[in-house]
N, C-alpha and C positions, 0 to 999 in steps of 0.2 A: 096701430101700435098694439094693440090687444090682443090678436091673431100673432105678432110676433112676440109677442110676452108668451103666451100661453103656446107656442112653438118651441118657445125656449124650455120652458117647465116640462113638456113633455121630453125633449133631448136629455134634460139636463138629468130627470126620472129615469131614462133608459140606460143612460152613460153610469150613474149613480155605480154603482159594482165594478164598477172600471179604473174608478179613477183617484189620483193620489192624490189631488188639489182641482177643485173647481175658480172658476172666477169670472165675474161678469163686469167685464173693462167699460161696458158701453150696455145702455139700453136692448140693444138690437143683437148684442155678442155676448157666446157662452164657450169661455175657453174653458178645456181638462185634459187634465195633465194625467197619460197614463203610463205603463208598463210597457217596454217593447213587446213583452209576454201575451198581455190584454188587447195588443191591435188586434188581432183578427176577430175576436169577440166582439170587439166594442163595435169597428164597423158594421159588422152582421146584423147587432141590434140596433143601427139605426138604417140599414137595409130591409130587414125583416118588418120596422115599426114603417118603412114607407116617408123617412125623415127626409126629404131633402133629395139631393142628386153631390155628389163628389164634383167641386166647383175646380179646383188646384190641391197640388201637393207642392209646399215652398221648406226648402233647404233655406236656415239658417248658421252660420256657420260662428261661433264664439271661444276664441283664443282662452287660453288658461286664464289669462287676469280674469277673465269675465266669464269663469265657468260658472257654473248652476252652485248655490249653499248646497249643503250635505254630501257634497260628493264623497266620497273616500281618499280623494287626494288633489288636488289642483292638475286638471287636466284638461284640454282642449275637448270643445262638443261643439256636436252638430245638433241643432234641434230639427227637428221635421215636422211640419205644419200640415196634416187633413186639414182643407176649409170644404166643409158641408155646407150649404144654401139650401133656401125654405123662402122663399120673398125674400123678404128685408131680413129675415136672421139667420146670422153665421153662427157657424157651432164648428169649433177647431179643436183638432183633436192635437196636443203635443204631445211630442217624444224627444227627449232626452237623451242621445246618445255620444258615450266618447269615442274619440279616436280611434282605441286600442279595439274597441269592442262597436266598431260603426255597424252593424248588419240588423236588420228588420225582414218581415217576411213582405211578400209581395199579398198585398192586397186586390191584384188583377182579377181574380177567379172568382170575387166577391161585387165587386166594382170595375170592368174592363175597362173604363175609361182612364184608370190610373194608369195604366201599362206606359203609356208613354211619359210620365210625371217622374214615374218611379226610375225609369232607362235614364234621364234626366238626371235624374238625383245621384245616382250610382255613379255615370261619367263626368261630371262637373263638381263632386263633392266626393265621390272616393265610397257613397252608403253600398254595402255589398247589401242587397235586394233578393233574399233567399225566393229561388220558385220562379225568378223573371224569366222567361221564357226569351228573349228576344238577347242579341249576342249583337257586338261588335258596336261601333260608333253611329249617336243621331246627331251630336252637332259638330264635332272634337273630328280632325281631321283623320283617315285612316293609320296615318302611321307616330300621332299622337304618341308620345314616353307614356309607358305603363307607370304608375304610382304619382303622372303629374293632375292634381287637380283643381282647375282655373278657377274656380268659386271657394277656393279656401280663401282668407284671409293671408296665409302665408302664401300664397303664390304671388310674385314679383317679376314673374317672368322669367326664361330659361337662364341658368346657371349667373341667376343673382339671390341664394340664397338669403333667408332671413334668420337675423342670429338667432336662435334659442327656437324656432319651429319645429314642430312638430308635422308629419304623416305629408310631407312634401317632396 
């Protein structure tokens, strides 16, 4: 437990300039909440400090009722989950992103194991993934409707709209 305490203080030390809100849910877990702006920094330094390995990248998807406080207006977000591992401590990195404005950079060229997370996240959630390199469908069948995305909450299945959805 001591080795991941002081795992966490180091993570939590390097992220520190990153991040909007820290918070420790769990002994063993150190979430921060950063900037779309701040991804590529924030992973670096915890590539460069040697933190861990890039475990998952997990799409959240949350409807207007249940958007993020402070937004500028009630609007549907996606959150995206870096989970970094170290033994037993996770260190997750959030992003906040709406609908209107879903795009983040690719974290590939920093971490190659995301490539396939992020191709993931873009065709199941709709995240435009600036810099991905990789084109066309990994699970969604080739001729898949452009703008449908199975992992929203508004998707209900072909042409049964949901009243009041958004980005479906």
């Amino acid at each position: 437990m001591a080795s991941t305490i002081g795992a966490l203080g180091a993570a939590e030390a390097v992220l520190k300039p990153f991040a909007t809100a820290i918070n420790r849910p769990q002994p063993e877990r150190l979430e921060v909440n950063i900037h779309p702006d701040n991804l590529l920094a924030a992973v670096r330094a915890l590539v460069d400090e040697s933190w861990g390995y890039l475990s998952a990248i997990v799409g959240l998807d949350r409807p207007a009722q249940l958007a993020a406080e402070g937004m500028s207006q009630p609007e549907s977000a996606i959150d995206v989950l870096y989970l970094f591992c170290s033994g037993a401590a996770v260190v997750t990195l959030r992003i906040t992103l709406s609908y209107s404005q879903a795009v983040i950079p690719t974290i590939s060229g920093i971490a190659p194991t995301a490539m396939l997370y992020e191709w993931e996240l873009r065709e199941m959630f709709g995240v435009e993934v600036v810099g991905l390199r990789v084109t066309g469908h990994l699970i969604l069948a080739d001729d898949w409707p452009a703008g449908v995305y199975p992992l929203r909450k508004s998707f209900t299945g072909f042409n049964q709209p949901v009243a009041g959805a958004e980005g479906a």
